[in-house]
PASEBA-1860 file (N, C-alpha, C; in nm, 3 decimals):
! residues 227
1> XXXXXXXX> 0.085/-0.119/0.000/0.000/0.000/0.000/0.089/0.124/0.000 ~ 0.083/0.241/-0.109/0.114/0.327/-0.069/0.031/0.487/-0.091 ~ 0.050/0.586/-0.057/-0.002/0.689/0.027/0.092/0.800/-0.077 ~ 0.071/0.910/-0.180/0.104/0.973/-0.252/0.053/1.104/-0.147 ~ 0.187/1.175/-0.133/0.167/1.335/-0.083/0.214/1.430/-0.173 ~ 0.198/1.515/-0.123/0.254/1.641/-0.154/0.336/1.731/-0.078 ~ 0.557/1.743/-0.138/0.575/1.804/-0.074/0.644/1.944/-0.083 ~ 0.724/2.016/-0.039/0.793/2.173/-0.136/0.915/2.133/-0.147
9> XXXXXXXX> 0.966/2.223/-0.112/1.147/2.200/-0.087/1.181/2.134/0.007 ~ 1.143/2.076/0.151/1.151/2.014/0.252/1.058/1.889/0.226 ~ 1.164/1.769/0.140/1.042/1.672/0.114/0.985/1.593/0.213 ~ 1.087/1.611/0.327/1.011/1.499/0.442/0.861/1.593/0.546 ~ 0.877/1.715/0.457/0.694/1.823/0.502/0.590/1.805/0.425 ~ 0.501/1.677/0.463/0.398/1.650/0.357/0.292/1.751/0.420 ~ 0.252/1.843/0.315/0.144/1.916/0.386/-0.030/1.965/0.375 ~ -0.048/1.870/0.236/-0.178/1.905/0.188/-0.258/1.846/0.288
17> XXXXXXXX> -0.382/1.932/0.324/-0.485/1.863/0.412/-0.556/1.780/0.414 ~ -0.579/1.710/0.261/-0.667/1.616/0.215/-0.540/1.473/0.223 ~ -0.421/1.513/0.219/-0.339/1.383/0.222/-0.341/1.368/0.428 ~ -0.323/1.493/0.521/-0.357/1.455/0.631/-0.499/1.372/0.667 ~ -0.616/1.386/0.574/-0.707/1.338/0.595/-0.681/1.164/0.611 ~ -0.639/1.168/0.515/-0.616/1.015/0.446/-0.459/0.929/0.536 ~ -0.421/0.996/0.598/-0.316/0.994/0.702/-0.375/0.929/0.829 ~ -0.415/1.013/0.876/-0.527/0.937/1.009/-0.604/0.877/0.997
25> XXXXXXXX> -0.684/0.844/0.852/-0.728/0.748/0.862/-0.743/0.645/0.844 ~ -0.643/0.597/0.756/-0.485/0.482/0.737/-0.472/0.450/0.914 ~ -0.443/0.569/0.989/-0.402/0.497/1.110/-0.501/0.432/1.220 ~ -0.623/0.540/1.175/-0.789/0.457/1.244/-0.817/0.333/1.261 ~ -0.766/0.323/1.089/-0.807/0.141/1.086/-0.706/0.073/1.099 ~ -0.562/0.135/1.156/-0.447/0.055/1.168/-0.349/-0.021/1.066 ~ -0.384/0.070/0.975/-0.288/0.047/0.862/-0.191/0.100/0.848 ~ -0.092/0.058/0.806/0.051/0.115/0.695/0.071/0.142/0.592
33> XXXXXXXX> 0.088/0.267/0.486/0.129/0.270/0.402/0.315/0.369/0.365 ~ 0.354/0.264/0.263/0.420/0.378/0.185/0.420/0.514/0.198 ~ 0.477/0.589/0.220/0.426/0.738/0.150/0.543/0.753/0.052 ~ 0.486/0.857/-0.037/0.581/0.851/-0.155/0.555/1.014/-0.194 ~ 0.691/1.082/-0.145/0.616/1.251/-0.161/0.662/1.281/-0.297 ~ 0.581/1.382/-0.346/0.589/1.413/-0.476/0.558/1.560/-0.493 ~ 0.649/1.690/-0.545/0.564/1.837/-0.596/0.483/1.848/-0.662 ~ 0.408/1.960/-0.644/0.295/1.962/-0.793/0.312/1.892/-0.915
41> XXXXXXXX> 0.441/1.927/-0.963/0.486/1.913/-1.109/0.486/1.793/-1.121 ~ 0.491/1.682/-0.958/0.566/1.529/-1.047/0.423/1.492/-1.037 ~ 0.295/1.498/-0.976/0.153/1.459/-0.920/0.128/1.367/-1.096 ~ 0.132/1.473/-1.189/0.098/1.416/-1.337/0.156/1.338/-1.348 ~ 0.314/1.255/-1.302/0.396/1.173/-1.389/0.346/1.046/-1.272 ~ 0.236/1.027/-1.185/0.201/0.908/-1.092/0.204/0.784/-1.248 ~ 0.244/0.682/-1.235/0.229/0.603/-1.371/0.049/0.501/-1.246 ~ 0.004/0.485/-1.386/-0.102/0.436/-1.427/-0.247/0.511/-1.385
49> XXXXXXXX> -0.274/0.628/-1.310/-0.366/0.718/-1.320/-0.380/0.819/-1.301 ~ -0.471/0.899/-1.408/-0.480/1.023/-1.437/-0.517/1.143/-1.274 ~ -0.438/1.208/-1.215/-0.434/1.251/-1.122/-0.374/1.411/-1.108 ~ -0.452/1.507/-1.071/-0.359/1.598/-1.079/-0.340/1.637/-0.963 ~ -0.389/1.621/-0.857/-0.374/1.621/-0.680/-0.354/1.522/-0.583 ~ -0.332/1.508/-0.495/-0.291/1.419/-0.382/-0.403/1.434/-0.272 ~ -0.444/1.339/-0.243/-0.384/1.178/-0.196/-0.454/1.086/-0.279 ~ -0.344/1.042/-0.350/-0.383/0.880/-0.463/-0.286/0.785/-0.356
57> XXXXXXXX> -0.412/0.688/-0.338/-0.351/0.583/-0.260/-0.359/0.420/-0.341 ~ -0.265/0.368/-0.367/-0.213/0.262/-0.473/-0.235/0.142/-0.358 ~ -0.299/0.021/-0.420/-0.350/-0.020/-0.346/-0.415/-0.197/-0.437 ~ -0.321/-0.306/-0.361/-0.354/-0.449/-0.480/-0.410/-0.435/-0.637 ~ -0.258/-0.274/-0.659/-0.249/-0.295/-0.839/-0.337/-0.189/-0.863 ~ -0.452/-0.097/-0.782/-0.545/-0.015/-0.845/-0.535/0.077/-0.723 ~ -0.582/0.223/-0.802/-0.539/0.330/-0.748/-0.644/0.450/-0.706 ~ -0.643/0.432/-0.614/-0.810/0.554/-0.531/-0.766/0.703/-0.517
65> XXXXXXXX> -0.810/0.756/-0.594/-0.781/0.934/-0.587/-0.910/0.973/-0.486 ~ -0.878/1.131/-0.477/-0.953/1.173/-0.405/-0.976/1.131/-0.226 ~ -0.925/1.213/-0.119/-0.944/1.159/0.041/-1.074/1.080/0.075 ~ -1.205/1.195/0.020/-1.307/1.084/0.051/-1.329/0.969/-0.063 ~ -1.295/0.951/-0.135/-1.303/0.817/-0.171/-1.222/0.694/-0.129 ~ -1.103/0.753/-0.033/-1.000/0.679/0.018/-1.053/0.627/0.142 ~ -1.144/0.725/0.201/-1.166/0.695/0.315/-1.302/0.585/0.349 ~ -1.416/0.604/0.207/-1.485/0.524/0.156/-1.452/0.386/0.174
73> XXXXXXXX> -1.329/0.417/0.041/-1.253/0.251/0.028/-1.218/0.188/0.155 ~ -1.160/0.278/0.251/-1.092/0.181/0.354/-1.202/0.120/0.470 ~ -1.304/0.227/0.426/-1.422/0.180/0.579/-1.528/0.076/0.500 ~ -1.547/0.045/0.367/-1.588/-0.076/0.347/-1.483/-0.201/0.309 ~ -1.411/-0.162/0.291/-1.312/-0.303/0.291/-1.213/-0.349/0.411 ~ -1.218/-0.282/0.494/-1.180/-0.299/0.624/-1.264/-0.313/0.791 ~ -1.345/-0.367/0.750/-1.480/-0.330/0.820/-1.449/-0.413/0.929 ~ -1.375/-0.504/0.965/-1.357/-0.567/1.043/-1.268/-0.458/1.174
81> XXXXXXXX> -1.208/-0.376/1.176/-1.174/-0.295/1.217/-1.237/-0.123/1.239 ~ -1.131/-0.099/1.331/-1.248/0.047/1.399/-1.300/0.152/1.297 ~ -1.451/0.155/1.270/-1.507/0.256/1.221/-1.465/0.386/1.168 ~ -1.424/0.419/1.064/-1.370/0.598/1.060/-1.523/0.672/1.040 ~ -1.720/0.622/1.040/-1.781/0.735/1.037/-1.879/0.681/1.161 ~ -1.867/0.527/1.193/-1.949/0.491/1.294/-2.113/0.473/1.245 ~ -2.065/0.427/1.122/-2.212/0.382/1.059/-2.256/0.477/0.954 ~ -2.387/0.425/0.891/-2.444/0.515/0.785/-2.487/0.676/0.825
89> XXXXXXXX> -2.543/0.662/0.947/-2.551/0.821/0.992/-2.453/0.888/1.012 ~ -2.332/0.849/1.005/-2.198/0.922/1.070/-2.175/0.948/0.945 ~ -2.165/0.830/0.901/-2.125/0.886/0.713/-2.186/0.980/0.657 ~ -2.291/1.019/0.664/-2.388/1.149/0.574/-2.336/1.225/0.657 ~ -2.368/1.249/0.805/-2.242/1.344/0.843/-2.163/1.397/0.831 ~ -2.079/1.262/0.848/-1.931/1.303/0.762/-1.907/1.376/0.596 ~ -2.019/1.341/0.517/-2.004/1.401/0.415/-2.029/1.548/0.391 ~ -2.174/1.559/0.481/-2.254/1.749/0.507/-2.124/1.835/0.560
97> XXXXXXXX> -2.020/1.729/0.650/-1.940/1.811/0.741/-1.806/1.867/0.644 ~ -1.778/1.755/0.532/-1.682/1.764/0.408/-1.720/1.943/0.322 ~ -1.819/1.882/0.289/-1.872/1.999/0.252/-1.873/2.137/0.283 ~ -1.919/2.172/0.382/-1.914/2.274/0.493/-1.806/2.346/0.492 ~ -1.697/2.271/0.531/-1.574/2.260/0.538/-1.524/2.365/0.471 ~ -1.551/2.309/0.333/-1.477/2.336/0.204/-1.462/2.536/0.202 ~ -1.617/2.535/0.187/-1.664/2.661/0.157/-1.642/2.798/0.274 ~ -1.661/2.741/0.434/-1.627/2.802/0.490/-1.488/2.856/0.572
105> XXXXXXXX> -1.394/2.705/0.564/-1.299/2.728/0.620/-1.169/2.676/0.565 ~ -1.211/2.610/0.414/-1.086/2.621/0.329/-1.066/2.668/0.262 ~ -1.155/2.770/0.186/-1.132/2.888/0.088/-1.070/2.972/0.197 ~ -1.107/3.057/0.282/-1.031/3.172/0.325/-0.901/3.146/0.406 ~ -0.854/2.974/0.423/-0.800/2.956/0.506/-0.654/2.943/0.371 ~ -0.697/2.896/0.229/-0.605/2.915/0.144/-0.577/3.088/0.082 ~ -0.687/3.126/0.079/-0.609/3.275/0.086/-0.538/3.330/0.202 ~ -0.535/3.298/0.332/-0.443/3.308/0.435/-0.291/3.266/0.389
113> XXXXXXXX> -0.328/3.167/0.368/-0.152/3.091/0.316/-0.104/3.060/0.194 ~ -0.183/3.145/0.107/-0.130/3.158/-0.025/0.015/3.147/-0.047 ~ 0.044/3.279/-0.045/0.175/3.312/-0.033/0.263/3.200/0.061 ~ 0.264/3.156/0.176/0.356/3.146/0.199/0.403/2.996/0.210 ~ 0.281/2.897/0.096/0.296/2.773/0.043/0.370/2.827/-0.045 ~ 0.363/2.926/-0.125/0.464/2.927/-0.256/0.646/3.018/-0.206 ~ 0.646/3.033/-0.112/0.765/3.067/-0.088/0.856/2.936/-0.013 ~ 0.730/2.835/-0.016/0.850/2.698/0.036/0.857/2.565/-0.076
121> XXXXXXXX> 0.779/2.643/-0.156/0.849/2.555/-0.323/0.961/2.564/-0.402 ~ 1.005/2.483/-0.466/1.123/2.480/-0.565/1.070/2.543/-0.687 ~ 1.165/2.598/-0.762/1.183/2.712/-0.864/1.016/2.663/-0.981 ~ 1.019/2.480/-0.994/0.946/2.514/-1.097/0.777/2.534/-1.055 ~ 0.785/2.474/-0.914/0.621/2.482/-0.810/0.610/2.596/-0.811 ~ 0.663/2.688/-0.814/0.685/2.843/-0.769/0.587/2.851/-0.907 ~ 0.641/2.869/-1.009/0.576/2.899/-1.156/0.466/2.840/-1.186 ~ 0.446/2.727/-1.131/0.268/2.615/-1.159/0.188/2.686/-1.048
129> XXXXXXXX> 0.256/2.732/-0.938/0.144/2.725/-0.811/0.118/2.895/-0.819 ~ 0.190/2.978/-0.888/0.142/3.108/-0.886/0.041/3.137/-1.057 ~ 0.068/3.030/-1.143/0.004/3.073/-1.226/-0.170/2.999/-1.243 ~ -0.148/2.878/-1.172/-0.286/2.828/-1.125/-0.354/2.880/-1.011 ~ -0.294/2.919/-0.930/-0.354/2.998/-0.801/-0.386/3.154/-0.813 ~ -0.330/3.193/-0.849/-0.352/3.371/-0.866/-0.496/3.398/-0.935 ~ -0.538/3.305/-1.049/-0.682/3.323/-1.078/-0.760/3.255/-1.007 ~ -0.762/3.211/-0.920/-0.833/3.157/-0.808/-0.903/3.302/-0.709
137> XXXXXXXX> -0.718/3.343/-0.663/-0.712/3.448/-0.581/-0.795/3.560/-0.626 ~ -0.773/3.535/-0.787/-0.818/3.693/-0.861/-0.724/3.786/-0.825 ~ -0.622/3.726/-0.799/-0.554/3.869/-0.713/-0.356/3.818/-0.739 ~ -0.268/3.920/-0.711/-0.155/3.804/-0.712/-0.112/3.756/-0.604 ~ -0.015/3.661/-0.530/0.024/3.617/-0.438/0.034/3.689/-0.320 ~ 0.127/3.810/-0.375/0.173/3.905/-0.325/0.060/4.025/-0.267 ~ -0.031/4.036/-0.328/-0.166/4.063/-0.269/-0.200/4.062/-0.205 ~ -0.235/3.927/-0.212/-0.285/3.857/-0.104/-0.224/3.827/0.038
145> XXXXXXXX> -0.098/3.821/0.012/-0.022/3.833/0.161/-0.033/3.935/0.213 ~ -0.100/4.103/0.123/-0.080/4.124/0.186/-0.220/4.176/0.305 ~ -0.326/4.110/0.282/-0.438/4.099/0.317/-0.437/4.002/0.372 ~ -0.333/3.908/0.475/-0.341/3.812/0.537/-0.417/3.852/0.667 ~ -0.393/3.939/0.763/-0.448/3.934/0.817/-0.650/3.959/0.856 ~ -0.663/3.980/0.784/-0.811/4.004/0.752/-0.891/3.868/0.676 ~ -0.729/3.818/0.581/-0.805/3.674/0.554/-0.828/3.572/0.700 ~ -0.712/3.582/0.793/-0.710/3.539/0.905/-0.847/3.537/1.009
153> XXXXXXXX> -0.859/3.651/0.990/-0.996/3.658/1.062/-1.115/3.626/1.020 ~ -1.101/3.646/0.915/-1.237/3.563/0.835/-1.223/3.415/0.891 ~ -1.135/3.347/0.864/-1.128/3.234/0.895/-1.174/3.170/1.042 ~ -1.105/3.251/1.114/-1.147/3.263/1.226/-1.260/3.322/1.310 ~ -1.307/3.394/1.236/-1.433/3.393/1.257/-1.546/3.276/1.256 ~ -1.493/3.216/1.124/-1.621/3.070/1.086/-1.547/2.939/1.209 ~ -1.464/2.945/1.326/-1.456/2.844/1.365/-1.538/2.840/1.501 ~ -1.618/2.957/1.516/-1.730/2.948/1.618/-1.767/2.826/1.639
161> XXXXXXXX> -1.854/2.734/1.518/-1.940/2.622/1.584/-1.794/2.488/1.602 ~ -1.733/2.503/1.587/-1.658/2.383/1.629/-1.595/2.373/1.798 ~ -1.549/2.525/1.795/-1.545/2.560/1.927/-1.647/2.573/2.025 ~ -1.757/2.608/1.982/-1.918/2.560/2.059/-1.907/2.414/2.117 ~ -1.927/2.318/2.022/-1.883/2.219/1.958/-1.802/2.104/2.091 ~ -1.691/2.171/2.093/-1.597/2.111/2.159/-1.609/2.143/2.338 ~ -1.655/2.246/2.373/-1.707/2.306/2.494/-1.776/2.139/2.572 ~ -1.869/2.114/2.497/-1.909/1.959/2.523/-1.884/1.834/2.521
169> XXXXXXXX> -1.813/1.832/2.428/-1.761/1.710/2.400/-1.590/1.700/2.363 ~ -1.531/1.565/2.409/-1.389/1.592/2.381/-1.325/1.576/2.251 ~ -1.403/1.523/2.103/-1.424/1.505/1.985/-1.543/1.574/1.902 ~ -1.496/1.573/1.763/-1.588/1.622/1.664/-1.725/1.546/1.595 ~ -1.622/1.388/1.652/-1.724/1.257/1.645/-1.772/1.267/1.794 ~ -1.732/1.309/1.909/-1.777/1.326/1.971/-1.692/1.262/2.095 ~ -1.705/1.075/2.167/-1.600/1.069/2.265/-1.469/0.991/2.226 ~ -1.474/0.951/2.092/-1.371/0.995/2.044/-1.374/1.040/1.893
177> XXXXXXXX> -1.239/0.997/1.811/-1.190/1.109/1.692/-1.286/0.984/1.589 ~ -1.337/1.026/1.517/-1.396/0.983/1.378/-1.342/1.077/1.267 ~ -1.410/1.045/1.177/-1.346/1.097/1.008/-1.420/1.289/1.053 ~ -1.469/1.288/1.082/-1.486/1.433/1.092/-1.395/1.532/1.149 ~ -1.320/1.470/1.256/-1.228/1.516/1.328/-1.112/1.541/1.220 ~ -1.104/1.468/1.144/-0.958/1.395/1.068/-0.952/1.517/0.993 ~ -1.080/1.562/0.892/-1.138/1.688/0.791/-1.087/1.788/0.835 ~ -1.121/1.829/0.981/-1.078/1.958/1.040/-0.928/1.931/1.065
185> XXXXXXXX> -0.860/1.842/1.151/-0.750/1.845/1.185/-0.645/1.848/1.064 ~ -0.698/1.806/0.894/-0.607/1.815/0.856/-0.599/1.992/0.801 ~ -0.694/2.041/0.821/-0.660/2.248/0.775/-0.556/2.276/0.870 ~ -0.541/2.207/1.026/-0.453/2.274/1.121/-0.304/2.220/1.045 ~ -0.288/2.098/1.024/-0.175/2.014/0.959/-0.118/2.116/0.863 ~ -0.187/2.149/0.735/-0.184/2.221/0.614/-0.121/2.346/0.680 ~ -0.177/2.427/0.749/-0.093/2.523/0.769/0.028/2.512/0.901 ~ 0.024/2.430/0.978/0.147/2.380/1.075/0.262/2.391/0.971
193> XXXXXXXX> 0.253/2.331/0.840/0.346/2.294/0.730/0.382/2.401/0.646 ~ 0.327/2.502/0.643/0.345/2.612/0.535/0.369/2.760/0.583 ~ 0.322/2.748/0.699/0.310/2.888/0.775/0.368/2.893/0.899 ~ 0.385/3.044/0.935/0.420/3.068/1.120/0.302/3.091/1.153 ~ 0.206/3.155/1.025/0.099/3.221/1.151/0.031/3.166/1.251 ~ -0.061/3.210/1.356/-0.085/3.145/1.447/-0.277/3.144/1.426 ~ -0.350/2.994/1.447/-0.444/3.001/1.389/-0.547/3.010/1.485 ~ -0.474/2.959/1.656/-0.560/2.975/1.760/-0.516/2.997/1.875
201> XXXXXXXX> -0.590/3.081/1.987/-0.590/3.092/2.149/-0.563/3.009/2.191 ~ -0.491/2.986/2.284/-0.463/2.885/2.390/-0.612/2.859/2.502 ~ -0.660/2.957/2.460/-0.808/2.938/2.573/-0.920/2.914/2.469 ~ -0.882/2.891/2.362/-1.032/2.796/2.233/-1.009/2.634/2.246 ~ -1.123/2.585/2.257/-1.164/2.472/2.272/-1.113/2.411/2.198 ~ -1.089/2.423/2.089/-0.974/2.395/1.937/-0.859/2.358/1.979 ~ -0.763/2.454/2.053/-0.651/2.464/2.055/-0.652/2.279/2.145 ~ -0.724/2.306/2.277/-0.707/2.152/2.359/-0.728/2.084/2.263
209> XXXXXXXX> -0.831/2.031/2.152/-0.855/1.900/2.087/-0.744/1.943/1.980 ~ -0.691/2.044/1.970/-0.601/1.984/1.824/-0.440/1.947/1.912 ~ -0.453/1.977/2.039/-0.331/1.886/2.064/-0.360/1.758/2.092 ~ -0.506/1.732/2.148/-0.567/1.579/2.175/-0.495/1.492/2.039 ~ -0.530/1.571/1.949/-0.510/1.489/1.755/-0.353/1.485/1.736 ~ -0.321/1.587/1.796/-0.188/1.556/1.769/-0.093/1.404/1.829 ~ -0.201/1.388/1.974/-0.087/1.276/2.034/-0.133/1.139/1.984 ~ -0.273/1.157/1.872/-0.334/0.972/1.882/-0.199/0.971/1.738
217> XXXXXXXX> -0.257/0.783/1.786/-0.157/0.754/1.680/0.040/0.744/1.709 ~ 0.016/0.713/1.830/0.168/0.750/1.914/0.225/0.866/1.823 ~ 0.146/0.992/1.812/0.203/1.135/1.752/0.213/1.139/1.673 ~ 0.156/1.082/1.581/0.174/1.101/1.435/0.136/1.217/1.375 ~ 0.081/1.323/1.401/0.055/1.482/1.359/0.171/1.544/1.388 ~ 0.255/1.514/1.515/0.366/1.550/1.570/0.480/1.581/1.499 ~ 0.493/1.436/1.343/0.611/1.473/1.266/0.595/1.602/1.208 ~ 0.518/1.662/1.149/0.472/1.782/1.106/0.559/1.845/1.173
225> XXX> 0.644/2.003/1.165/0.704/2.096/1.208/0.641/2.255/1.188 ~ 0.621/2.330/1.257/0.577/2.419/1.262/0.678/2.535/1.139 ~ 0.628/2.580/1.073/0.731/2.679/0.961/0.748/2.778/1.017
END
């Protein structure tokens, strides 16, 4: 089995959030894989499927793109082992919660760290990741950094209900970590890897469960290094 990331100039910093997704939950069900890091530029040269992002996980000869379909694959073919949604209701869950996600707290959370994913790439990521991203941004890199802090707060603004959220319970699945947890914990991962900035209070309910995430897995969030 192996586990395709994404990394910059520091190849042992895998940092996309959708490959953290697929990270923990490889370790949920107690699996091992490979990882095999790769930059933007090499993602196209994966031999045998058409892929232009990470996490493609290779797997008895055939190859699962996309996190939630990885995570799909592993919770019906591994079923004999611990749950990543805790059944069909967890799963629609888990999917409304995918969703959600996306729109509220990974768009503004990638204009936060625009810039300073592309200042830890090699010469030719630098040229793919500013000329595919900037029309995203609508804006250029440099722009946009320099409106980081206001992207910051936006962001932070939308993490109200998780921090509600957590006030009650010591998980997102609730008493413990399920695939929902995994969704959120990998935006903290993504920028642990790319950025200094700082994304939370020491007194948000966040900050305790994202060190909770950090220690399952005898620390496996842990290899991650703060930029």
């Amino acid at each position: 089995m192996k586990l395709y990331e994404l990394v910059g100039k520091d190849k042992s910093q895998g940092f996309s959030p959708y490959v953290w997704r697929a990270r923990m939950a490889l370790a949920h069900k107690g699996l091992e894989a490979e990882m095999v890091p790769l930059t933007f530029t090499e993602i196209p040269e994966i031999r045998g499927v058409s892929a232009k992002t990470v996490p493609v996980l290779e797997h008895d000869g055939g190859f699962i793109t996309d996190s939630w379909d990885i995570a799909c694959y592993l919770e019906d073919n591994y079923p004999d082992r611990p749950s990543l949604f805790g059944g069909d209701v967890g799963k629609a869950y888990a999917g409304f919660f995918n969703s959600v996600t996306f729109y509220t707290l990974i768009i503004p959370l990638f204009q936060t760290l625009a810039y300073d994913i592309f200042t830890g790439l090699d010469e030719a990521d630098q040229a793919y990741f500013r000329a595919s991203r900037e029309p995203r941004l609508g804006k250029s890199l440099e722009e946009a950094h320099e409106h980081q802090p206001e992207n910051l707060a936006r962001f932070q603004k939308q993490l109200w209900p998780y921090n509600a959220t957590l006030k009650t319970q010591d998980f997102m699945g609730g008493a413990s970590a399920t695939y929902v947890d995994y969704i959120l914990y990998g935006l903290f991962q993504w920028a642990k890897g790319v950025s200094p900035v700082r994304l939370l209070d020491e007194d948000d309910p966040l900050y305790r469960w994202r060190a909770e995430m950090d220690s399952l897995f005898d620390g496996l969030g842990k290899i991650i290094r703060q930029r």
